[in-house]
PyMOL Python script that loads the backbone (N, CA, C, O; Angstrom):
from pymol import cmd

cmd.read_pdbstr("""\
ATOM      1  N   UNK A   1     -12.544   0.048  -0.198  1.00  0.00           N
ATOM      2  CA  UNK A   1     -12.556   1.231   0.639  1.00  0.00           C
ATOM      3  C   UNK A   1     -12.891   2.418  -0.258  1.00  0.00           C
ATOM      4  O   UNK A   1     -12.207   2.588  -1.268  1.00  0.00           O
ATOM      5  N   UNK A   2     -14.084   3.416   0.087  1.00  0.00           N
ATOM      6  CA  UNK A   2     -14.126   4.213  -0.340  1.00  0.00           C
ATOM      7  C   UNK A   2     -13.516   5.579  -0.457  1.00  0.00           C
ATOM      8  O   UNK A   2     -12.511   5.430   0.239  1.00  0.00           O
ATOM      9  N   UNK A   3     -13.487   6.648  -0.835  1.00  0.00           N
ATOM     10  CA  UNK A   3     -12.173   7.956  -0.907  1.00  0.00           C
ATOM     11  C   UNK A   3     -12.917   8.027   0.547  1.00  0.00           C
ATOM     12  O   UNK A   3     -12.180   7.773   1.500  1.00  0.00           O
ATOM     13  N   UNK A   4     -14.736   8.444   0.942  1.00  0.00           N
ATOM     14  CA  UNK A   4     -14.488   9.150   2.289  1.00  0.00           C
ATOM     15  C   UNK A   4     -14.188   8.181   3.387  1.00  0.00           C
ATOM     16  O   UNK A   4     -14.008   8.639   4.515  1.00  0.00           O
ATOM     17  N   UNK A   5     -14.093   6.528   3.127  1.00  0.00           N
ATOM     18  CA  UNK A   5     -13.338   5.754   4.421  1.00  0.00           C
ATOM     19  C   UNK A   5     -11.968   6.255   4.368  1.00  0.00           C
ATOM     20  O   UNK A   5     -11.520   6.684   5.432  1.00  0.00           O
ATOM     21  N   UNK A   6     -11.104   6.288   3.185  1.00  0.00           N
ATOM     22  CA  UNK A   6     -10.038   6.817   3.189  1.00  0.00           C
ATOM     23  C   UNK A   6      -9.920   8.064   4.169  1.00  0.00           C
ATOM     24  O   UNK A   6      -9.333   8.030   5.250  1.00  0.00           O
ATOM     25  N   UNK A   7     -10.520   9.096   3.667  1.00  0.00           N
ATOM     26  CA  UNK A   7     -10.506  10.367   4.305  1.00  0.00           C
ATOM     27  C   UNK A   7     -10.407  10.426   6.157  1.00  0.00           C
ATOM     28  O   UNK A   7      -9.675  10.801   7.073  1.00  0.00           O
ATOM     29  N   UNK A   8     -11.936   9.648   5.830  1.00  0.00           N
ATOM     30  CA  UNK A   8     -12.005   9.607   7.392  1.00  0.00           C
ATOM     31  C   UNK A   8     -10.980   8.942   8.569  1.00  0.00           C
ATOM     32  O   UNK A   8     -10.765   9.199   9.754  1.00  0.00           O
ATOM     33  N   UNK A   9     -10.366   7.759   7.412  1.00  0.00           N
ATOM     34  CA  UNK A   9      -9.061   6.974   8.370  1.00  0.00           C
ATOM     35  C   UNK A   9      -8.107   7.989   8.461  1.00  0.00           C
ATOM     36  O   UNK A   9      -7.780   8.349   9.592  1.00  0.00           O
ATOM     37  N   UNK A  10      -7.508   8.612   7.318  1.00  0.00           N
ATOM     38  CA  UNK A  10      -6.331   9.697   7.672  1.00  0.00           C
ATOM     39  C   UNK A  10      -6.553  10.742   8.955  1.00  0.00           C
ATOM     40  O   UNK A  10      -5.632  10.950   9.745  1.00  0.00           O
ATOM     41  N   UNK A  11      -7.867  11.384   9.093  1.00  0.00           N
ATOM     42  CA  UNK A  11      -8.082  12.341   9.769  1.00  0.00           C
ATOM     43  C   UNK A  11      -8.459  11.662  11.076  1.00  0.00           C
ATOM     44  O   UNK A  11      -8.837  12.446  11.947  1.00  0.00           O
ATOM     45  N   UNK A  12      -8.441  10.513  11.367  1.00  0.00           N
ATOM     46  CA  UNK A  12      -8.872   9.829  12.604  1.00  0.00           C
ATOM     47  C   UNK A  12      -7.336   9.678  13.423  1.00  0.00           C
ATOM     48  O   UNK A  12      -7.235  10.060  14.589  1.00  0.00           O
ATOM     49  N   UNK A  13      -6.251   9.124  12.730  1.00  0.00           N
ATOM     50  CA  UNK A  13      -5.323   8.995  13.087  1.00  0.00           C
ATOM     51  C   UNK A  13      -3.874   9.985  12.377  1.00  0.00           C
ATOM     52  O   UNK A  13      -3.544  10.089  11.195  1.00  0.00           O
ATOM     53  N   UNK A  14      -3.268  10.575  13.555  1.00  0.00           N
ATOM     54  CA  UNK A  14      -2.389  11.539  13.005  1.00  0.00           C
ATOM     55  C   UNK A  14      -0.955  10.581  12.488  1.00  0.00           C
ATOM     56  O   UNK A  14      -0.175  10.962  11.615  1.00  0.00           O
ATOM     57  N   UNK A  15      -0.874   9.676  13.016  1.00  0.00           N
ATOM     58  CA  UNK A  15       0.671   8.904  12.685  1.00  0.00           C
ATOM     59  C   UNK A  15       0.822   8.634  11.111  1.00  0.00           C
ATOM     60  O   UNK A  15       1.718   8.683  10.269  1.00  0.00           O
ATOM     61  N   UNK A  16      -0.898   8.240  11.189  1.00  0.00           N
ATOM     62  CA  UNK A  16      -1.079   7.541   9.136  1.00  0.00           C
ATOM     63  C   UNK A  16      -1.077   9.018   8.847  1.00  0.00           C
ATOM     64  O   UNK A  16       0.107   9.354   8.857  1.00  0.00           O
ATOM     65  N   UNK A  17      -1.733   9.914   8.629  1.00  0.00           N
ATOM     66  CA  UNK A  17      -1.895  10.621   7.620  1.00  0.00           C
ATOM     67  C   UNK A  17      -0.378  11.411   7.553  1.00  0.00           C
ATOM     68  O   UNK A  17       0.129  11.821   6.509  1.00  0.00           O
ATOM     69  N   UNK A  18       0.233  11.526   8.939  1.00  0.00           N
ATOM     70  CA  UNK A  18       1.991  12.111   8.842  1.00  0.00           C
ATOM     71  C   UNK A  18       2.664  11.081   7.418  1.00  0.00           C
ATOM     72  O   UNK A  18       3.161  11.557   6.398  1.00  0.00           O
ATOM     73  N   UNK A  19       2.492   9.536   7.741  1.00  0.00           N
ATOM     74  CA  UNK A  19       2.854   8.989   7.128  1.00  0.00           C
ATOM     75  C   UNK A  19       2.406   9.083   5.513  1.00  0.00           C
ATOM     76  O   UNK A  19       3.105   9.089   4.499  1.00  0.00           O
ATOM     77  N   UNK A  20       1.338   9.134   5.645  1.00  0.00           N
ATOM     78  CA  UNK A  20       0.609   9.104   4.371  1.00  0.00           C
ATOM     79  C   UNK A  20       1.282  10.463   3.430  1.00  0.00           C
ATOM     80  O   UNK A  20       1.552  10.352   2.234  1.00  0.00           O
ATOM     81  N   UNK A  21       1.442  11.473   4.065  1.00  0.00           N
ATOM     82  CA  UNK A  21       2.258  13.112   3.945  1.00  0.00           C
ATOM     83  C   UNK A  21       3.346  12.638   3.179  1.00  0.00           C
ATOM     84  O   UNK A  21       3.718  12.998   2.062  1.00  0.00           O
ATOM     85  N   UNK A  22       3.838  11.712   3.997  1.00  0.00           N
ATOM     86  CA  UNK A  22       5.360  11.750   3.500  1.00  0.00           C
ATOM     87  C   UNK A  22       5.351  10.984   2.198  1.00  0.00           C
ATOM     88  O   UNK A  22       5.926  11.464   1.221  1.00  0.00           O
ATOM     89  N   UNK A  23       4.711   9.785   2.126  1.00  0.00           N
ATOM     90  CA  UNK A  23       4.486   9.189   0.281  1.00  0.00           C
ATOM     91  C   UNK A  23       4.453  10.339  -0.455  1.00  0.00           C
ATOM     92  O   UNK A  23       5.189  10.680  -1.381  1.00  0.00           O
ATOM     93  N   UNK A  24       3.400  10.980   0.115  1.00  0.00           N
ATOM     94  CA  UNK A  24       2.814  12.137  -1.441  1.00  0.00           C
ATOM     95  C   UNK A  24       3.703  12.865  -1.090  1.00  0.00           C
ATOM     96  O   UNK A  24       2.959  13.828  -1.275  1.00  0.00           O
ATOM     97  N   UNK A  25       4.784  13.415  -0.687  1.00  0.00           N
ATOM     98  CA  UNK A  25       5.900  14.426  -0.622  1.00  0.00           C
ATOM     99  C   UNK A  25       7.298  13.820  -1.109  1.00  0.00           C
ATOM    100  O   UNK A  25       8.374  14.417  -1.104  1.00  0.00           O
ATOM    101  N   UNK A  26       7.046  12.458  -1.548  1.00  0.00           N
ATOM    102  CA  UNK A  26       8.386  12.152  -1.610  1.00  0.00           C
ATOM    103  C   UNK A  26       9.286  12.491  -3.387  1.00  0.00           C
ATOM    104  O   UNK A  26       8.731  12.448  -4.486  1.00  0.00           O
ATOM    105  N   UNK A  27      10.328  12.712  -3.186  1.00  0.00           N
ATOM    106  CA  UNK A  27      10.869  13.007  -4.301  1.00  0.00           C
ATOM    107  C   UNK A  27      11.563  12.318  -5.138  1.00  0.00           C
ATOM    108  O   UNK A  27      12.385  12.856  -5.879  1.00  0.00           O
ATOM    109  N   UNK A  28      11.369  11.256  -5.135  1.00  0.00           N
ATOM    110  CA  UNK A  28      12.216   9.725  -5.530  1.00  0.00           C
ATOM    111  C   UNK A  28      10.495   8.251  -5.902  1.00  0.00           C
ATOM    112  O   UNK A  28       9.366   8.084  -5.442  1.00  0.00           O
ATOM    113  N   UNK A  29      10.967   7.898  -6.466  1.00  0.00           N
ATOM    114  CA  UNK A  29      10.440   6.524  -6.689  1.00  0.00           C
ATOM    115  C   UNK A  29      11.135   5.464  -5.370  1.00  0.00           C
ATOM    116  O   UNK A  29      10.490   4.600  -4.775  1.00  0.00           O
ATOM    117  N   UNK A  30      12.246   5.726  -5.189  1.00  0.00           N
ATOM    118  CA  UNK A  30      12.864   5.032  -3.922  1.00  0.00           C
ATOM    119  C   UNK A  30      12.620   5.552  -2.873  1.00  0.00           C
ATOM    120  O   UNK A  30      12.249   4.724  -2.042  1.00  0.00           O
ATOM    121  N   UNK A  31      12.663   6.797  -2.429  1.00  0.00           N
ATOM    122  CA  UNK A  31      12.005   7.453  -1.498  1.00  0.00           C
ATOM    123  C   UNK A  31      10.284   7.326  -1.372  1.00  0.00           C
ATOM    124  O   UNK A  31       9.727   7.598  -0.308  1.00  0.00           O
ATOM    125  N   UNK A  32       9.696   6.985  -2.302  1.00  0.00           N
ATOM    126  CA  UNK A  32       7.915   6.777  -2.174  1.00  0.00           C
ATOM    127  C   UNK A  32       8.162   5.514  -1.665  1.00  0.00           C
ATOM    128  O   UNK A  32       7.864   5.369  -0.479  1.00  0.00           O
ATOM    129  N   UNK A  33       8.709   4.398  -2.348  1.00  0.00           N
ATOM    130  CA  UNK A  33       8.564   2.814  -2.097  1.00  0.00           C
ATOM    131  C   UNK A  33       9.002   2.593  -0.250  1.00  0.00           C
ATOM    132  O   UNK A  33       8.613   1.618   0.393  1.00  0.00           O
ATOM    133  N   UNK A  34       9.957   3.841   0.405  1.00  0.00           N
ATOM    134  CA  UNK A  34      10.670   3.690   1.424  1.00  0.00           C
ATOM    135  C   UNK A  34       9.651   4.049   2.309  1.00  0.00           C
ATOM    136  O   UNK A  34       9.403   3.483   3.374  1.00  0.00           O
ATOM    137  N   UNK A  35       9.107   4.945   1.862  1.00  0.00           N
ATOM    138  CA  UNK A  35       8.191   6.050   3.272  1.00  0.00           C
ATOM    139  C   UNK A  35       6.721   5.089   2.793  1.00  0.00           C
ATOM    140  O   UNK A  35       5.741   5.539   3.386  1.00  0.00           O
ATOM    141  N   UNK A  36       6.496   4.333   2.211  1.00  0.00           N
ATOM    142  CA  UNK A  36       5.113   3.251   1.664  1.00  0.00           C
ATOM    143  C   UNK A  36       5.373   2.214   2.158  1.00  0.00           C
ATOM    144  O   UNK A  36       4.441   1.470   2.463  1.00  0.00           O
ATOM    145  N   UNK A  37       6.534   1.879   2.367  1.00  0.00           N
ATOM    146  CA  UNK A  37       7.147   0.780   3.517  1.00  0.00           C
ATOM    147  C   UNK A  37       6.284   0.943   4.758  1.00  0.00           C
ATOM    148  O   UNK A  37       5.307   0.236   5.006  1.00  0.00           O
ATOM    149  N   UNK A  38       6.674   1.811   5.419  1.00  0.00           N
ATOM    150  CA  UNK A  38       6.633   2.532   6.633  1.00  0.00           C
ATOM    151  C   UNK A  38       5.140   2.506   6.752  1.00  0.00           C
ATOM    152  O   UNK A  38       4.623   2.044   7.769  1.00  0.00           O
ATOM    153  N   UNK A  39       4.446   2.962   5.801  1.00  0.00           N
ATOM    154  CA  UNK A  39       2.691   2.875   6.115  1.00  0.00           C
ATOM    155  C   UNK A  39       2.506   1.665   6.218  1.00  0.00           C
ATOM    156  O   UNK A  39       2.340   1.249   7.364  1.00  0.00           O
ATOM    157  N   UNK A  40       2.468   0.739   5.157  1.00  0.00           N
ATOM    158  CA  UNK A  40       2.137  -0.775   5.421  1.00  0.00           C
ATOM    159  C   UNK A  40       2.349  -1.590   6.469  1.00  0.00           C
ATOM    160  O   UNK A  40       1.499  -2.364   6.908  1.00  0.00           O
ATOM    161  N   UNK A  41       3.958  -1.396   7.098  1.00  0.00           N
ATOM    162  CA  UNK A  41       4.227  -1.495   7.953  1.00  0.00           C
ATOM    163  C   UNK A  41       3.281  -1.196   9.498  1.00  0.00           C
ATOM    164  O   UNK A  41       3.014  -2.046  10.348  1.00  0.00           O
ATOM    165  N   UNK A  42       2.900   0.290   9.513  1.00  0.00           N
ATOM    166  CA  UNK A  42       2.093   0.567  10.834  1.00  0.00           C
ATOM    167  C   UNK A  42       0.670  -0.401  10.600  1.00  0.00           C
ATOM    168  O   UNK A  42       0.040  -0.918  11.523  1.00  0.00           O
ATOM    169  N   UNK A  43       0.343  -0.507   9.188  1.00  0.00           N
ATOM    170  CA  UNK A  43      -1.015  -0.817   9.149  1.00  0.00           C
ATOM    171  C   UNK A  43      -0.994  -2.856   9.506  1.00  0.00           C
ATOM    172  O   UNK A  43      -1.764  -3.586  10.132  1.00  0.00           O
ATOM    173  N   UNK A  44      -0.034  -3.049   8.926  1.00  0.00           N
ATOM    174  CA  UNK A  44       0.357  -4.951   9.359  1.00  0.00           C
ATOM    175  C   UNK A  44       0.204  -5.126  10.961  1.00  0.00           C
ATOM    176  O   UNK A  44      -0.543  -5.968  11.461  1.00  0.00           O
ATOM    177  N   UNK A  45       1.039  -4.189  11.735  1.00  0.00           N
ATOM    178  CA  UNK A  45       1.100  -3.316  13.055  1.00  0.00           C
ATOM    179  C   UNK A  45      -0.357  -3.727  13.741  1.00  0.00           C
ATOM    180  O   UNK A  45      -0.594  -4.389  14.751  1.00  0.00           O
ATOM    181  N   UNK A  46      -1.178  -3.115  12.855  1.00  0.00           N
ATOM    182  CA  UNK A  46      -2.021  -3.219  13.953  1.00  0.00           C
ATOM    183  C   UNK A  46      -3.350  -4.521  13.137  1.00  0.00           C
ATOM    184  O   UNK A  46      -4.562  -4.548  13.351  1.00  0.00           O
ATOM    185  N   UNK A  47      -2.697  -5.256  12.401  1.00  0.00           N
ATOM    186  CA  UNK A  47      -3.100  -6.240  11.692  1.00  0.00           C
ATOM    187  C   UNK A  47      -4.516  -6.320  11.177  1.00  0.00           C
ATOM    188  O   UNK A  47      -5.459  -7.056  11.469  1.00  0.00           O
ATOM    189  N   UNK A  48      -4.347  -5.191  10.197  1.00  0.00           N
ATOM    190  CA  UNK A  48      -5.218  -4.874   9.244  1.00  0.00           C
ATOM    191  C   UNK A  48      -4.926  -6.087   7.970  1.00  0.00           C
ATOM    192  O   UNK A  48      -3.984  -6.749   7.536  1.00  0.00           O
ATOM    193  N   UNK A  49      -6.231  -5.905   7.739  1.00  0.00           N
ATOM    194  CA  UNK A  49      -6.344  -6.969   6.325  1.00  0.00           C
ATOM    195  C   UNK A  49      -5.357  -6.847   5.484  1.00  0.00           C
ATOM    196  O   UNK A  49      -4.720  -5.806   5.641  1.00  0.00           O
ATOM    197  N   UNK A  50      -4.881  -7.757   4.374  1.00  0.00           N
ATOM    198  CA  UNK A  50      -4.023  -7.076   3.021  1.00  0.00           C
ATOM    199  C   UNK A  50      -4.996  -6.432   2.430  1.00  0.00           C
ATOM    200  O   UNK A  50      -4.721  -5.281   2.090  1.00  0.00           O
ATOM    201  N   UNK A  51      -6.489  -6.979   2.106  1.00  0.00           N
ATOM    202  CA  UNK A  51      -7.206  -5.981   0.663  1.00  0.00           C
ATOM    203  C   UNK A  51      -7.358  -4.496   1.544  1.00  0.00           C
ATOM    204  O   UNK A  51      -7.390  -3.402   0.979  1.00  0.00           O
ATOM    205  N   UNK A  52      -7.423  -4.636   2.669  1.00  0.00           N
ATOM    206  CA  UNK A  52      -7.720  -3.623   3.383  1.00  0.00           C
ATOM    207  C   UNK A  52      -6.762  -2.431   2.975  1.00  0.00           C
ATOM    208  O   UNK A  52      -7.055  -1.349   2.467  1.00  0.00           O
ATOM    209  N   UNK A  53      -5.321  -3.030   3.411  1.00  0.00           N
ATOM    210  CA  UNK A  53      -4.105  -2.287   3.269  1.00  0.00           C
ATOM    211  C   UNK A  53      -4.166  -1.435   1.695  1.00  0.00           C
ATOM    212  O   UNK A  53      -4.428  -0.267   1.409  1.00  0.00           O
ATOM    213  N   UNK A  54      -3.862  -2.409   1.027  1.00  0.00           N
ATOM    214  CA  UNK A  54      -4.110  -2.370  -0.657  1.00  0.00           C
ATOM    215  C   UNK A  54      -5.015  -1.419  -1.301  1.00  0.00           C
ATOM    216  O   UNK A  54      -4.636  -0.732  -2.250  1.00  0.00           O
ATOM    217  N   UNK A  55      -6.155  -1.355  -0.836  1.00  0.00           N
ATOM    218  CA  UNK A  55      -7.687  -0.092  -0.977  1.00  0.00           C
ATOM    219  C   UNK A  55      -6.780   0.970  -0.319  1.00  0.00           C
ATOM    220  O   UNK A  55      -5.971   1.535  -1.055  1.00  0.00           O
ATOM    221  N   UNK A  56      -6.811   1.188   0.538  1.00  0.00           N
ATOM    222  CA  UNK A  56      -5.952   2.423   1.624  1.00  0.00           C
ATOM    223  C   UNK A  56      -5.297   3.331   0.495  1.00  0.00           C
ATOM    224  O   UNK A  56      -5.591   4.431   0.027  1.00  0.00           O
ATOM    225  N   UNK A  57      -3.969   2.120   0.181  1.00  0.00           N
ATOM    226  CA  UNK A  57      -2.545   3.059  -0.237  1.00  0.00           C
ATOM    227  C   UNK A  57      -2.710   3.148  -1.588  1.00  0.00           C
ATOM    228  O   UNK A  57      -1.715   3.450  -2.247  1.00  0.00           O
ATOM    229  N   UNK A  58      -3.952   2.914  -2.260  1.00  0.00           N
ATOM    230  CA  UNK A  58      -4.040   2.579  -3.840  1.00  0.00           C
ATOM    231  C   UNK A  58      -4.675   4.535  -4.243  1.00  0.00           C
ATOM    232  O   UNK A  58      -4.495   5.162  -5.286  1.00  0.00           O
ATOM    233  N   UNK A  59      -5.299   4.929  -3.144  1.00  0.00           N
ATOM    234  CA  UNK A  59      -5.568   6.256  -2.766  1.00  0.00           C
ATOM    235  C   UNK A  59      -4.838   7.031  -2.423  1.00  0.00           C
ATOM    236  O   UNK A  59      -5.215   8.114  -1.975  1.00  0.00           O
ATOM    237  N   UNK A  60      -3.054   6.550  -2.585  1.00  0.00           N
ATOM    238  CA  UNK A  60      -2.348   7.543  -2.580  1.00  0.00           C
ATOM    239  C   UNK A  60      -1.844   7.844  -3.919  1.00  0.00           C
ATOM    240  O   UNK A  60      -1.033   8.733  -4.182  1.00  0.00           O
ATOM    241  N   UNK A  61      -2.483   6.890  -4.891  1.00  0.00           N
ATOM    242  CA  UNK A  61      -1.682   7.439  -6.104  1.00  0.00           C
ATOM    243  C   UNK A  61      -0.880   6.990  -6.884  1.00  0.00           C
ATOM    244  O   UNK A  61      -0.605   7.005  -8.084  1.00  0.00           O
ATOM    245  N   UNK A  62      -0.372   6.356  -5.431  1.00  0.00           N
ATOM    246  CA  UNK A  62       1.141   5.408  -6.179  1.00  0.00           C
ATOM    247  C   UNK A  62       0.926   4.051  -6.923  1.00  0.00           C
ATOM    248  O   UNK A  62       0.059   3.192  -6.765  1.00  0.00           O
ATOM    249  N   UNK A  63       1.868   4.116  -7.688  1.00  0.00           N
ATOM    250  CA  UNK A  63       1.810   3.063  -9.165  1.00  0.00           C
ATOM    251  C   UNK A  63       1.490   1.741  -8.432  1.00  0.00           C
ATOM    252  O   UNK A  63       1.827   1.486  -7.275  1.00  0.00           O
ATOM    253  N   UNK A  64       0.749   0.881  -9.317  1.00  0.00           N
ATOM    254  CA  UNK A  64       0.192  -0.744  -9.062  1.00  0.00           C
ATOM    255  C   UNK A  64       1.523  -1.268  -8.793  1.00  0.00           C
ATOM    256  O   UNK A  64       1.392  -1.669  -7.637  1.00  0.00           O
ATOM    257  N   UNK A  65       3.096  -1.592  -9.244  1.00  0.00           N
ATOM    258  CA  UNK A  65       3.949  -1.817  -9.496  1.00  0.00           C
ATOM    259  C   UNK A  65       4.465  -1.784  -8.289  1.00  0.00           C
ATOM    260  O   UNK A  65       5.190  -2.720  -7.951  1.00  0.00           O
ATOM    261  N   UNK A  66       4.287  -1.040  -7.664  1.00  0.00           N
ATOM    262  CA  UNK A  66       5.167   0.080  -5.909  1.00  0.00           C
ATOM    263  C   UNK A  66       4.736  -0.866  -4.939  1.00  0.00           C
ATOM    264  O   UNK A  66       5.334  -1.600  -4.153  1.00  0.00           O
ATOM    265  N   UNK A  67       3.045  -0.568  -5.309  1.00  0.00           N
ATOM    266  CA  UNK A  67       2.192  -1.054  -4.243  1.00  0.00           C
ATOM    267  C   UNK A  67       2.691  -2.739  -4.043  1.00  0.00           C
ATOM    268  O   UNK A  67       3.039  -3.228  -2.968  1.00  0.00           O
ATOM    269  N   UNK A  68       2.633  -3.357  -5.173  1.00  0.00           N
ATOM    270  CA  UNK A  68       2.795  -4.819  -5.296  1.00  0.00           C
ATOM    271  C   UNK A  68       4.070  -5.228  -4.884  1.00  0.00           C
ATOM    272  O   UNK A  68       4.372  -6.251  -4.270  1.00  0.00           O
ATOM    273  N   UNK A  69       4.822  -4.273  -5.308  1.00  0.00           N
ATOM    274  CA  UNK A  69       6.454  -4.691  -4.698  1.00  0.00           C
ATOM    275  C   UNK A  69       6.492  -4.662  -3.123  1.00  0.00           C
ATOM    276  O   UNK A  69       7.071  -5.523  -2.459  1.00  0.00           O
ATOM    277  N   UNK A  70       5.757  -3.489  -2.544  1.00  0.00           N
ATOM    278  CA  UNK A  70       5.804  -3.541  -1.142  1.00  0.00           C
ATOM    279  C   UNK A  70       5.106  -4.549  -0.727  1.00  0.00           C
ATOM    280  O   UNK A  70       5.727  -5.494  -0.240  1.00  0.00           O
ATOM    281  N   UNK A  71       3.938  -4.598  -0.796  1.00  0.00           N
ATOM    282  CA  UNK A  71       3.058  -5.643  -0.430  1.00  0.00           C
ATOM    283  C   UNK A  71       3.268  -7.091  -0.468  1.00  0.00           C
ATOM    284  O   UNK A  71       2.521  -7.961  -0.020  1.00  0.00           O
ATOM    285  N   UNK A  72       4.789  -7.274  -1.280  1.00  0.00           N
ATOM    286  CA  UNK A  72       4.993  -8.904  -1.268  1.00  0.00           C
ATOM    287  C   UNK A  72       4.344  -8.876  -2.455  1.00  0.00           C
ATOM    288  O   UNK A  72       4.848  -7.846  -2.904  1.00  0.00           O
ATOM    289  N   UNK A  73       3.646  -9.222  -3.240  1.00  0.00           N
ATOM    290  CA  UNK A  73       3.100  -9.823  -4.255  1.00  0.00           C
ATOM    291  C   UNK A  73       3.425  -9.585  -5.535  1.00  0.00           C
ATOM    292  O   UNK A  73       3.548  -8.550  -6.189  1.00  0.00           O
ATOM    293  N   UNK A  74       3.580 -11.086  -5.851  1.00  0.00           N
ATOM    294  CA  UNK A  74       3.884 -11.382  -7.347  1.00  0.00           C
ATOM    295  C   UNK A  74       3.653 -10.587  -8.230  1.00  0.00           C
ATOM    296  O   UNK A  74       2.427 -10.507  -8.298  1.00  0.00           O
ATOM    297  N   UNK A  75       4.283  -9.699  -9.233  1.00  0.00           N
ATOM    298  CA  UNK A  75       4.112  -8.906 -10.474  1.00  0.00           C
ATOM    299  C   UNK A  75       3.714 -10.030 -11.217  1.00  0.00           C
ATOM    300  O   UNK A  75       4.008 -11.220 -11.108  1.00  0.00           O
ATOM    301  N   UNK A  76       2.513  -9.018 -12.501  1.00  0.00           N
ATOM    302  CA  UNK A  76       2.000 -10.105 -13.108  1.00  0.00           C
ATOM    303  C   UNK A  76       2.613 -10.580 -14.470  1.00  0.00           C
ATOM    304  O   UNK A  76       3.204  -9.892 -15.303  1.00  0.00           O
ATOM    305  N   UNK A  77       2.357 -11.809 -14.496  1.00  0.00           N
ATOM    306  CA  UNK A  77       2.766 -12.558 -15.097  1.00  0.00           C
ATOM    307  C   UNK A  77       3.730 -14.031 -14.745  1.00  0.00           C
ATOM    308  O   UNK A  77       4.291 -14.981 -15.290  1.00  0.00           O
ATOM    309  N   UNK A  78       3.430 -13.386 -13.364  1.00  0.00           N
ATOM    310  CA  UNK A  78       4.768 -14.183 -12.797  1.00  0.00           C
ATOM    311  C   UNK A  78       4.199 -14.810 -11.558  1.00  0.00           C
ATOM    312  O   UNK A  78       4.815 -14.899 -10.497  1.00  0.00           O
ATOM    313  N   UNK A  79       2.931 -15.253 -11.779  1.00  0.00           N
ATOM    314  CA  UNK A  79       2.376 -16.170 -10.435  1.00  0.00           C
ATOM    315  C   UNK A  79       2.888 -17.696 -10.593  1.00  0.00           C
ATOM    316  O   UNK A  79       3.461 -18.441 -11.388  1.00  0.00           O
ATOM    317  N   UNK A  80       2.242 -17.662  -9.172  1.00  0.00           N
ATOM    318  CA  UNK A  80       3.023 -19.198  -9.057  1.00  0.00           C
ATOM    319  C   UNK A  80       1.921 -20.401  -9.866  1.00  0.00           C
ATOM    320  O   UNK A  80       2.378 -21.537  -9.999  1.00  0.00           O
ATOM    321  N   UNK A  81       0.681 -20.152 -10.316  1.00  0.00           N
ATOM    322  CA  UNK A  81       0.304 -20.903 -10.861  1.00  0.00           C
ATOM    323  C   UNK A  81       0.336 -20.385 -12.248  1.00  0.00           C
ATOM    324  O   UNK A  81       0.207 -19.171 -12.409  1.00  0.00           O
ATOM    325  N   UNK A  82       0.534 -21.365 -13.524  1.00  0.00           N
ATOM    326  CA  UNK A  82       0.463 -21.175 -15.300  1.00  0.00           C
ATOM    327  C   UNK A  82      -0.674 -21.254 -15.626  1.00  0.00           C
ATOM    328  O   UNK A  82      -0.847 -21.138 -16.840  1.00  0.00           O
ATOM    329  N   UNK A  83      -1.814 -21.455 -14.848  1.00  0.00           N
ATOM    330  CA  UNK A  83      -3.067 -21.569 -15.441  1.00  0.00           C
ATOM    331  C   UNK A  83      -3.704 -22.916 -15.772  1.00  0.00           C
ATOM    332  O   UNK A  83      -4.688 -23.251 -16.431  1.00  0.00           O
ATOM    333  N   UNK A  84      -2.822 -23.529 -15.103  1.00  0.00           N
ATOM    334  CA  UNK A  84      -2.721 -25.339 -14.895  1.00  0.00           C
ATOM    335  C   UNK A  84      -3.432 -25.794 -14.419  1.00  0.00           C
ATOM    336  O   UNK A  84      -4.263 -26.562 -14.902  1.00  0.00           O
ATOM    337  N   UNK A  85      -3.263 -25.288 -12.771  1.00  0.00           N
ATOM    338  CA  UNK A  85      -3.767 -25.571 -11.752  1.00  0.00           C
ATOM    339  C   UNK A  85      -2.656 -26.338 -11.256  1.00  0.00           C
ATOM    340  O   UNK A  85      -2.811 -26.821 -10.134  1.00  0.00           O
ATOM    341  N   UNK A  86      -1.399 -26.589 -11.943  1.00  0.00           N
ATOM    342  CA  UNK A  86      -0.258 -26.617 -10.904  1.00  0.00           C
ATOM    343  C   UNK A  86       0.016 -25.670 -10.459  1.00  0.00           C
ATOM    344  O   UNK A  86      -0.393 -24.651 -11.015  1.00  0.00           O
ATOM    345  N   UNK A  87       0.945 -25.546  -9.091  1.00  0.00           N
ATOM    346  CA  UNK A  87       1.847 -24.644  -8.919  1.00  0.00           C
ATOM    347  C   UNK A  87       3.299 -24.875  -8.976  1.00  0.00           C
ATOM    348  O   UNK A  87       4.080 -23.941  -8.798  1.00  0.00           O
TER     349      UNK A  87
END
""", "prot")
cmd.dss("prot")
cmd.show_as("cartoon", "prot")
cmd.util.cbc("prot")
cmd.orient("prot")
């Protein structure tokens, strides 16, 4: 996703970009991860892609770490495959 798909999604819909407001306003690392909840959430909602999701909220700024924790996914180092090709 590019910054002006970004752009253009916020300004298309007022609920995301309220939402989107509230990440970049938040005053906590727990408070960003809480109100980044809440976006992912509307966007699963209306069953948007994950890379989709992921491009979106990666344009808010917030740390790879945040994003991945919300999103479900494995921090790295810690996948389920060793490079085996077991899992």
């Amino acid at each position: 996703m590019t910054r002006d798909d970004y752009q253009q999604m916020r300004s298309m819909y007022a609920d995301v970009d309220e939402l989107c407001q509230g990440v970049e306003g938040a005053a906590s690392d727990a408070e960003t991860e809480e109100r980044l909840r809440s976006l992912v959430g509307l966007f699963r909602d209306q069953q948007r892609e994950p890379e989709q999701i992921r491009s979106f909220v990666q344009h808010l700024g917030v740390q790879d770490e945040v994003i991945a924790r919300v999103l479900g996914e494995a921090p790295s180092g810690e996948d389920a495959e060793d490079g085996t090709g077991i899992a």
